[in-house]
LUMLO-365704 format. One record per residue (C-alpha): x, y, z; residue in three letters. Coordinates in Angstrom, 1 decimal. Layout:
residues N
X->X, Y->Y, Z->Z, r->Ala
...
This chain:
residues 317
X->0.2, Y->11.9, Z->168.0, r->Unk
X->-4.1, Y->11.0, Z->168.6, r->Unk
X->-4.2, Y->10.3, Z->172.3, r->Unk
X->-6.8, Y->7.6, Z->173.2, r->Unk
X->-9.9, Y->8.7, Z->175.0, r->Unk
X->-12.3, Y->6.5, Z->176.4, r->Unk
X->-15.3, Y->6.5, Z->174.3, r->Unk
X->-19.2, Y->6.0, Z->175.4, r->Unk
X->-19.3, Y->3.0, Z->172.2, r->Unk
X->-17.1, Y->0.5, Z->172.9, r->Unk
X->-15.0, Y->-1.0, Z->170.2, r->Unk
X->-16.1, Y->-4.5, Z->169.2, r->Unk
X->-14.0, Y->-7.7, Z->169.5, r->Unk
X->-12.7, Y->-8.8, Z->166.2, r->Unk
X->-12.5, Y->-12.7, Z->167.4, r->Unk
X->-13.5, Y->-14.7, Z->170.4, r->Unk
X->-13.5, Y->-18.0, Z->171.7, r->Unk
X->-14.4, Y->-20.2, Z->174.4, r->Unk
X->-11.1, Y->-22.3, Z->175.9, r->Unk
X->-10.7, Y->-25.5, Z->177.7, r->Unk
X->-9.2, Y->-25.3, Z->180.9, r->Unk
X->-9.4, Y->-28.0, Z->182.4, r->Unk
X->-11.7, Y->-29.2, Z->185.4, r->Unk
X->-14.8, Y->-29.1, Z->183.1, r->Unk
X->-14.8, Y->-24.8, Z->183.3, r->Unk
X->-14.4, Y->-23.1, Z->179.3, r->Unk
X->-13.5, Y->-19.8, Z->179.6, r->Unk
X->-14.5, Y->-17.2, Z->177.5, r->Unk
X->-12.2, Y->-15.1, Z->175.6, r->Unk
X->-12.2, Y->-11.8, Z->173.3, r->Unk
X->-9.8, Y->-10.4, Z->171.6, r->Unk
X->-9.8, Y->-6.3, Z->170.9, r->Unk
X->-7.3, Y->-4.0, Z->168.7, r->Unk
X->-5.3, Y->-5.1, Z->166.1, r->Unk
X->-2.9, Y->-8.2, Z->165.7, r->Unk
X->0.6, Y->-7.3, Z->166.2, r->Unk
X->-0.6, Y->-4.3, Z->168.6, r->Unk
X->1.0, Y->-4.1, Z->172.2, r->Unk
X->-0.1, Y->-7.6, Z->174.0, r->Unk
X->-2.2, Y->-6.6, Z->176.7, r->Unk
X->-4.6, Y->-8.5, Z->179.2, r->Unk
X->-7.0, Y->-7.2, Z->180.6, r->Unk
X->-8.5, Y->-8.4, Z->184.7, r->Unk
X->-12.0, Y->-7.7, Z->185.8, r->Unk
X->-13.1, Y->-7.4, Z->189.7, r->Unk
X->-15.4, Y->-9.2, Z->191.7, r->Unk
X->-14.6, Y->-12.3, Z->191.7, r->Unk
X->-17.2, Y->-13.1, Z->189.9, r->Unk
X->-18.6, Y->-10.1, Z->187.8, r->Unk
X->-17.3, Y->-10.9, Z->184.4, r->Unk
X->-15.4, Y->-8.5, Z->181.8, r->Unk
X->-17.9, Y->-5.8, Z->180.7, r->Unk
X->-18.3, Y->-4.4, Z->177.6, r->Unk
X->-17.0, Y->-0.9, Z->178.8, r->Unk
X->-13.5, Y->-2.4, Z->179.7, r->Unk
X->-12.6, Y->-2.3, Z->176.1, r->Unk
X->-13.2, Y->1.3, Z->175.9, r->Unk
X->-9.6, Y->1.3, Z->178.3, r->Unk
X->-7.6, Y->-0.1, Z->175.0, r->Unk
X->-6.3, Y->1.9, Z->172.4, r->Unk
X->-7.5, Y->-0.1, Z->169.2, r->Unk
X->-4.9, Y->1.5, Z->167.2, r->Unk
X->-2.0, Y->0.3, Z->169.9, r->Unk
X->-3.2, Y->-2.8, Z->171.4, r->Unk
X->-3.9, Y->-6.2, Z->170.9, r->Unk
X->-6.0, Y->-6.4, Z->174.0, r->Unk
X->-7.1, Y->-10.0, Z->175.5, r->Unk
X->-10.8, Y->-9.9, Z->177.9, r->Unk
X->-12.0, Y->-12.8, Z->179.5, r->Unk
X->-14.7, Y->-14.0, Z->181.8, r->Unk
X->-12.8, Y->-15.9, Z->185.0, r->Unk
X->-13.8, Y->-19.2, Z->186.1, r->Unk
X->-17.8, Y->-19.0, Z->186.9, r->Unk
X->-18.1, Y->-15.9, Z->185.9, r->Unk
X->-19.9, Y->-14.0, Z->182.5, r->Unk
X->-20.1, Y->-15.8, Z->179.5, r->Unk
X->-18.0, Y->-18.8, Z->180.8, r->Unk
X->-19.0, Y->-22.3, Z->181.5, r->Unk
X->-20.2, Y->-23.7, Z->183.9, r->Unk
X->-21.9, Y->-20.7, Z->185.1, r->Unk
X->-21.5, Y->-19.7, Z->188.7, r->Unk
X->-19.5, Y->-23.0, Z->189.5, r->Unk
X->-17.2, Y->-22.7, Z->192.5, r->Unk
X->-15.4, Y->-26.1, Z->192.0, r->Unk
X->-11.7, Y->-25.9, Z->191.0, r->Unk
X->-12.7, Y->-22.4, Z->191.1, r->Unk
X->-9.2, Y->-20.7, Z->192.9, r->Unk
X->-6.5, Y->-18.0, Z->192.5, r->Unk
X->-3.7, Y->-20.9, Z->191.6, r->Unk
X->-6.3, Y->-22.1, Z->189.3, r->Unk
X->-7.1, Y->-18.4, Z->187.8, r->Unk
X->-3.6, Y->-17.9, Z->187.8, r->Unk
X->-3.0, Y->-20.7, Z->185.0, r->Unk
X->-5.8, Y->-20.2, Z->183.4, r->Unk
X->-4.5, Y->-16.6, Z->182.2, r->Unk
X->-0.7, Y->-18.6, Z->181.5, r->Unk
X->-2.9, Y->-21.0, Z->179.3, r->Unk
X->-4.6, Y->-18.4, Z->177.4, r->Unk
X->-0.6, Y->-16.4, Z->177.1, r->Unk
X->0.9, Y->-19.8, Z->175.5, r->Unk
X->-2.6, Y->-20.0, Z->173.0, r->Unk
X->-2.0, Y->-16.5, Z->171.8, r->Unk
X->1.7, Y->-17.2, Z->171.7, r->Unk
X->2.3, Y->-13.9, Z->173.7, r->Unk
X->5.8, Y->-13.5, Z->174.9, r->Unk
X->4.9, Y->-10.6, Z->177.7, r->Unk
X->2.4, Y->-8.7, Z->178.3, r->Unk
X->0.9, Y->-5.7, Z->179.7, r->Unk
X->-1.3, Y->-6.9, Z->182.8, r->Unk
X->-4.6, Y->-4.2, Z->183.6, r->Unk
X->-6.7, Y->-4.7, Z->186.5, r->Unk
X->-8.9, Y->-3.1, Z->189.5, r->Unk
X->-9.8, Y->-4.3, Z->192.3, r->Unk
X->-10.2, Y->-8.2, Z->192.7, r->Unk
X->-8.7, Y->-8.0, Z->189.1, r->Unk
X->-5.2, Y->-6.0, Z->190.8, r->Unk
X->-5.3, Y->-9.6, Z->193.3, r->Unk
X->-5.7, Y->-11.5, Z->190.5, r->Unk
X->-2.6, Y->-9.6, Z->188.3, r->Unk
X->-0.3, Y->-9.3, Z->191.2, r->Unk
X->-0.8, Y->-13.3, Z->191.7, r->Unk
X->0.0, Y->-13.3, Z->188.2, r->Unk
X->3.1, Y->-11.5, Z->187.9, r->Unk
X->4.5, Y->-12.5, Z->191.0, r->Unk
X->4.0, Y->-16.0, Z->189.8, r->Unk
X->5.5, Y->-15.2, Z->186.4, r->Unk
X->7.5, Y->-11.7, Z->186.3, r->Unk
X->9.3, Y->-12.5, Z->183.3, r->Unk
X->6.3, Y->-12.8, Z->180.9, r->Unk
X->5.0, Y->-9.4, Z->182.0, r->Unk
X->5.8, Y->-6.3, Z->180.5, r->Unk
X->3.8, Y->-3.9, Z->183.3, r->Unk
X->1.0, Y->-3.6, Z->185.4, r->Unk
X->-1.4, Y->-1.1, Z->185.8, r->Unk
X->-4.0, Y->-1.3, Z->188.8, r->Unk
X->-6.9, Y->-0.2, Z->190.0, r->Unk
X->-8.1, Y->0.6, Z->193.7, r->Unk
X->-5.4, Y->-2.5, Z->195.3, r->Unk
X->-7.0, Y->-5.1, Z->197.6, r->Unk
X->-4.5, Y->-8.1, Z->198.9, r->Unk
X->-7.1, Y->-10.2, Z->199.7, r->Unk
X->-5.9, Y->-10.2, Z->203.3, r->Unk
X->-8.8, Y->-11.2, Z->206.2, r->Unk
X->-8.3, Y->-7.8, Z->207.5, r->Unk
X->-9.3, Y->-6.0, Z->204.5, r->Unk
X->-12.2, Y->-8.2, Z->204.3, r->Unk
X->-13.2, Y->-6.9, Z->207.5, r->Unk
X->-12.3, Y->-3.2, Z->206.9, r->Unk
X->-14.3, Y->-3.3, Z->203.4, r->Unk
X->-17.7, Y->-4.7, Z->204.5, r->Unk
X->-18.1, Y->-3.9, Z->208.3, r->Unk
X->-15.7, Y->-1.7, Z->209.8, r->Unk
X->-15.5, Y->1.0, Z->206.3, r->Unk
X->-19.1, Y->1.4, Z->206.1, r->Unk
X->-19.7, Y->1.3, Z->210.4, r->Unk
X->-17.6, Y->4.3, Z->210.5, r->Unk
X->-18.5, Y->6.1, Z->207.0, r->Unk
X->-21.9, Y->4.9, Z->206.2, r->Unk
X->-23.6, Y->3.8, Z->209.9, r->Unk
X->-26.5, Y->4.2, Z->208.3, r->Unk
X->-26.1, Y->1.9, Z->205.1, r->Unk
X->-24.3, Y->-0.6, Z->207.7, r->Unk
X->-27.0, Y->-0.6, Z->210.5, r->Unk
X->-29.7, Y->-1.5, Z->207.0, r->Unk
X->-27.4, Y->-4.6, Z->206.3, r->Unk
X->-26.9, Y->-6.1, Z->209.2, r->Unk
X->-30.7, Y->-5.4, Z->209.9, r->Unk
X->-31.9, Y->-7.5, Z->207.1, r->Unk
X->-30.5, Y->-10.8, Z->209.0, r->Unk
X->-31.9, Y->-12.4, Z->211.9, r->Unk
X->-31.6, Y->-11.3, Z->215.2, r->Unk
X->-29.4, Y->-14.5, Z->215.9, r->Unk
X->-26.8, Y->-13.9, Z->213.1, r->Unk
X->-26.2, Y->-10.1, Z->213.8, r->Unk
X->-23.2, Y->-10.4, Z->216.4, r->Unk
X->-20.9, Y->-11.9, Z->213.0, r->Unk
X->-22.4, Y->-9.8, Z->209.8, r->Unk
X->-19.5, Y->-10.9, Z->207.5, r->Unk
X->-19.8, Y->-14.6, Z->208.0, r->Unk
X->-23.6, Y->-15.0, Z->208.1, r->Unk
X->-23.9, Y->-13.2, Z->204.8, r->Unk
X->-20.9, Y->-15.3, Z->203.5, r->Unk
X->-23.0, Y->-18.8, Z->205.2, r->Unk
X->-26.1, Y->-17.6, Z->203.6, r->Unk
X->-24.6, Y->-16.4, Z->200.2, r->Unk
X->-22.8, Y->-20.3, Z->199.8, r->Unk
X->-26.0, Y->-22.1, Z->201.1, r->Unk
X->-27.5, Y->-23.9, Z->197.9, r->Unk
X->-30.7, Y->-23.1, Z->198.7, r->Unk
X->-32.2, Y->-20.2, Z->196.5, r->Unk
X->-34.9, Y->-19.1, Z->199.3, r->Unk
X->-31.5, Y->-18.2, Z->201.5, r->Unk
X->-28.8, Y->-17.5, Z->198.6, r->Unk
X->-31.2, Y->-15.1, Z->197.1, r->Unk
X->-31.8, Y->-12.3, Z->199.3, r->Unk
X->-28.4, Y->-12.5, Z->200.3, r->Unk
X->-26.9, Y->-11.9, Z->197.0, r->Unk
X->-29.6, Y->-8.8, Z->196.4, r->Unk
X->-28.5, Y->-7.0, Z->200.0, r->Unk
X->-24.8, Y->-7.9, Z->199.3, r->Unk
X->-24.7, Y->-6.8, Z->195.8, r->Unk
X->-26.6, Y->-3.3, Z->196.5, r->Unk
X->-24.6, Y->-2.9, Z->199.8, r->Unk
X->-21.2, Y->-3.0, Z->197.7, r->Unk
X->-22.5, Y->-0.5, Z->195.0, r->Unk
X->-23.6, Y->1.8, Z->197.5, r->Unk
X->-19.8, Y->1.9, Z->199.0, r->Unk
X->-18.4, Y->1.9, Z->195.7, r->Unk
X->-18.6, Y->5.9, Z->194.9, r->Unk
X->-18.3, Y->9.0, Z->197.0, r->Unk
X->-21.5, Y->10.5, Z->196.0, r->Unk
X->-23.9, Y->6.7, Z->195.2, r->Unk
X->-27.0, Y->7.4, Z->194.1, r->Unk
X->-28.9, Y->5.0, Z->197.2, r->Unk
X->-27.1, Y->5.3, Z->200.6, r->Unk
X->-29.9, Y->2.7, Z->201.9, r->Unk
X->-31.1, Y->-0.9, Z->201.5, r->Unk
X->-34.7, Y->-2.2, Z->201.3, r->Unk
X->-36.5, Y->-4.2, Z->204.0, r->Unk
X->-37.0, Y->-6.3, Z->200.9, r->Unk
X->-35.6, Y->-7.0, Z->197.3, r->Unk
X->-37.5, Y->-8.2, Z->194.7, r->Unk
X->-37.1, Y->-11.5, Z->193.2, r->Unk
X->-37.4, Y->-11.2, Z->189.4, r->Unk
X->-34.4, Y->-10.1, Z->187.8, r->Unk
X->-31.2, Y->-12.4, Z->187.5, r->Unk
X->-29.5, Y->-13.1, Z->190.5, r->Unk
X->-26.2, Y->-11.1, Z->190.9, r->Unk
X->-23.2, Y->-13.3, Z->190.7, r->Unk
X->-20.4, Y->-11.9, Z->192.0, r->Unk
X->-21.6, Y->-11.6, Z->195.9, r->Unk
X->-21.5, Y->-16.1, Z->195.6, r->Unk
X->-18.2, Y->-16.2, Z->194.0, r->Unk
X->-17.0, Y->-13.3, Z->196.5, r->Unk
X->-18.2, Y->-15.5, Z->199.6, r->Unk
X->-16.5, Y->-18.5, Z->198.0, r->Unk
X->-13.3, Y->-16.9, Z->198.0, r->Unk
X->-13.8, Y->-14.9, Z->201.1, r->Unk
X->-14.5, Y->-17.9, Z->202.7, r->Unk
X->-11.2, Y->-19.9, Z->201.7, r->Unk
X->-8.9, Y->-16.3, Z->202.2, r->Unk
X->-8.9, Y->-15.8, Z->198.7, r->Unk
X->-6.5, Y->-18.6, Z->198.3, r->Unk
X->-3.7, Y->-16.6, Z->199.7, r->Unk
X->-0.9, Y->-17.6, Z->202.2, r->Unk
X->-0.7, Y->-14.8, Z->204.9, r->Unk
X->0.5, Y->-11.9, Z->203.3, r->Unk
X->1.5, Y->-13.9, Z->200.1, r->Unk
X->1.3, Y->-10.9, Z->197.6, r->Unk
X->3.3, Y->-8.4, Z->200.1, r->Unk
X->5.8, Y->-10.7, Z->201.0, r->Unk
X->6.1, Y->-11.8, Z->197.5, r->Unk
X->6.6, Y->-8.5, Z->196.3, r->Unk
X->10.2, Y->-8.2, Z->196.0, r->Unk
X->9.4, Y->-10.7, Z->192.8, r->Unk
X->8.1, Y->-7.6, Z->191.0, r->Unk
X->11.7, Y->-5.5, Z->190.7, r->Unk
X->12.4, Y->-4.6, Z->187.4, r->Unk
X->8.8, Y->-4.8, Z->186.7, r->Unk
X->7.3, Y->-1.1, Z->186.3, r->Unk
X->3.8, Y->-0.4, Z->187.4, r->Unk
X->1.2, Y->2.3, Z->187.2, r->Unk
X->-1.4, Y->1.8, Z->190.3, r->Unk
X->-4.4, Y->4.5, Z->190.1, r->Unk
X->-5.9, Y->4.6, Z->193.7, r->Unk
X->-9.4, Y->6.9, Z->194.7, r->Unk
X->-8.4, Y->8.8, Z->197.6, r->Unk
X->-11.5, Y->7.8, Z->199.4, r->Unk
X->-12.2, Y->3.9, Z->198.2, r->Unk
X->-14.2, Y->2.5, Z->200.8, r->Unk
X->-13.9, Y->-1.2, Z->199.6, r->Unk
X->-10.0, Y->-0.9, Z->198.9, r->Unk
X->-8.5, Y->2.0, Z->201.4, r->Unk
X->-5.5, Y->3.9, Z->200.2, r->Unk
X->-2.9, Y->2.7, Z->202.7, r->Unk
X->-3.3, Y->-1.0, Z->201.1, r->Unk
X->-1.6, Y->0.3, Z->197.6, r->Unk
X->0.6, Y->2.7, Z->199.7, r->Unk
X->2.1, Y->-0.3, Z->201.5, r->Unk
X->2.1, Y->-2.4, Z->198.3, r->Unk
X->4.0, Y->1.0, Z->196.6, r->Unk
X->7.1, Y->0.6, Z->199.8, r->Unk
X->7.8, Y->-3.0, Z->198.7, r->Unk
X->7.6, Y->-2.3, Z->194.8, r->Unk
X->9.7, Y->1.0, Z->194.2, r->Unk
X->9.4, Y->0.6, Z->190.1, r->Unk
X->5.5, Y->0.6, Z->190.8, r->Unk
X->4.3, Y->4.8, Z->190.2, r->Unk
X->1.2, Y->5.4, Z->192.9, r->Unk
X->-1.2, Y->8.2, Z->192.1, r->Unk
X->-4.0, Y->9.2, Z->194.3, r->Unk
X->-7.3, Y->10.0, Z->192.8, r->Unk
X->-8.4, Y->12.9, Z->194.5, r->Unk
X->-12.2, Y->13.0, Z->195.3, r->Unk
X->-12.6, Y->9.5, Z->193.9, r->Unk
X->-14.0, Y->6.0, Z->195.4, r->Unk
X->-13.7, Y->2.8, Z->194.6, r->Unk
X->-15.8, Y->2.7, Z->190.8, r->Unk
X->-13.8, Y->2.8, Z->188.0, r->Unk
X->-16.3, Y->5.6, Z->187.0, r->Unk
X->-15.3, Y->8.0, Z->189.6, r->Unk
X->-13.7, Y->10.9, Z->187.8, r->Unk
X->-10.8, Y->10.8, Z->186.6, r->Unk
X->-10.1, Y->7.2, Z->187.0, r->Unk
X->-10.5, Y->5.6, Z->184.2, r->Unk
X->-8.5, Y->8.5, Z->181.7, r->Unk
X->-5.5, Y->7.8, Z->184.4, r->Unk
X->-5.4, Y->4.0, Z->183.8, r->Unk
X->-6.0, Y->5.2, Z->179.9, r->Unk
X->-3.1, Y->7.2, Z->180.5, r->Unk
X->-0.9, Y->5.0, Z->182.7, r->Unk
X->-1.1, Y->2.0, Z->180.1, r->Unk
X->-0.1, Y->5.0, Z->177.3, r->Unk
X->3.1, Y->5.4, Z->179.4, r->Unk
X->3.7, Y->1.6, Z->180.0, r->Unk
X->3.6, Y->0.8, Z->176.4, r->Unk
X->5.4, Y->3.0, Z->174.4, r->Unk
């Protein structure tokens, strides 16, 4: 038997489309693989950044018929960057919607980060159209890992990088980091939005990997460039609690038996800590938890992305 190894060219899609939702947002959708392979779907993070190109390199061609798309807002989708009817309930449908257009049955659900919120809304939503999940680096979208992953992580881990972001506000918004940057990321105007987004964006990087390659922020971005996307749809939902009940995907949990699940979790993610998919792991026995020794947050942190290769092997033979 060929096992499947991530390659540097990614495969290209052999269809696409762009799907009517509802609420005036088209999503758009690629499909990867073969018809009649393994139905698979696959989540990206943010919210907000869109499905990269490199996330196909994560699908055996030969195995899969693999589903991408952008979420609501986000990538190729339309409108761009809109935040209206933009919610987890509504993301949640809009991946039933594009199951029923494919005519999938189950599937195999893959996601990381924001995308392992997304897939557990998902399948505790609809267990019985999924076959297994494999995540990435688990967040919950709870207020305190909000907290954790943008002040309290990088003041004890990376003072340095912390003390750089909260210096770029004014003196008067510096007691309340988190919800200035979220006020100024949300504020329509593009002299306040702007900056915001730049610091954000290069502030999340920089706490995405063990070893980044800047540990500090700028007094000043430049402007020219497009504007990074994900820290305004990340403010949207942070703002509104990700559209979660207290709790909702813990508690709701116990909707996953029967379900088996491969979660690949860096041993030293400073956006997504490790007891967050360790609790998850307590409440969902059929779920298999493997620590990624050395590993942060990136899906490019090494070993990573061969593990979720290799945990999707397992959940689809």
């Amino acid at each position: 038997m060929t096992i499947h190894r991530p390659t540097t060219e990614p495969p290209r899609p052999f269809d696409a489309l762009m799907l009517d939702v509802g609420d005036g947002h088209w999503i758009y959708v690629e499909e990867v693989g073969r018809k009649g392979g393994v139905p698979a779907l696959f989540l990206h993070g943010g919210p907000g950044s869109g499905s990269q190109h490199a996330h196909r390199n994560l699908f055996d061609p030969r195995r899969f018929h693999a589903i991408l798309f952008d979420q609501r807002g986000a990538g190729r989708s339309h409108p761009y960057l809109s935040l209206k009817a933009n919610t987890t309930p509504h993301l949640v449908a809009d991946i039933e919607r594009i199951r029923e257009h494919f005519g999938i049955d189950k599937w195999l659900i893959v996601g990381g980060s924001w995308g392992s919120t997304l897939a557990l809304s998902y399948a505790e939503a609809f267990p019985e159209r999924v076959s297994g999940l494999v995540l990435r680096a688990v967040f919950l979208g709870t207020p305190e890992e909000v907290a954790w992953a943008f002040v309290e992580g990088p003041r004890t881990f990376r003072p340095e990088l912390y003390a750089d972001f909260v210096g770029l506000l004014p003196e008067a918004e510096r007691a309340d980091p988190l919800a200035a940057y979220v006020s100024r990321l949300l504020d329509p105007d593009p002299a306040r939005h702007g900056p915001a987004a730049r610091a954000w964006n290069a502030y999340e990087r920089a706490l995405s990997k063990v070893a980044p390659s800047i540990t500090r922020l700028r007094a000043t971005s430049p402007d020219e460039g497009r504007l990074p996307p994900t820290p305004i749809v990340e403010a949207h939902y942070i703002r509104h609690d990700f559209f979660l009940e207290p709790d909702q995907l813990l508690r709701g949990a116990g909707r996953l038996k029967g379900v088996p699940g491969v979660v690949v979790q860096g041993r030293y993610d400073l956006l997504c800590p490790p007891h967050i998919a360790y609790a998850l792991k307590q409440e969902w026995p059929d779920c298999r938890l493997q620590f990624m020794e050395g590993a942060g947050h990136c899906i490019s942190e090494p070993g990573v992305m061969e593990a979720i290769v290799e945990g999707m092997r397992a959940l689809s033979k």
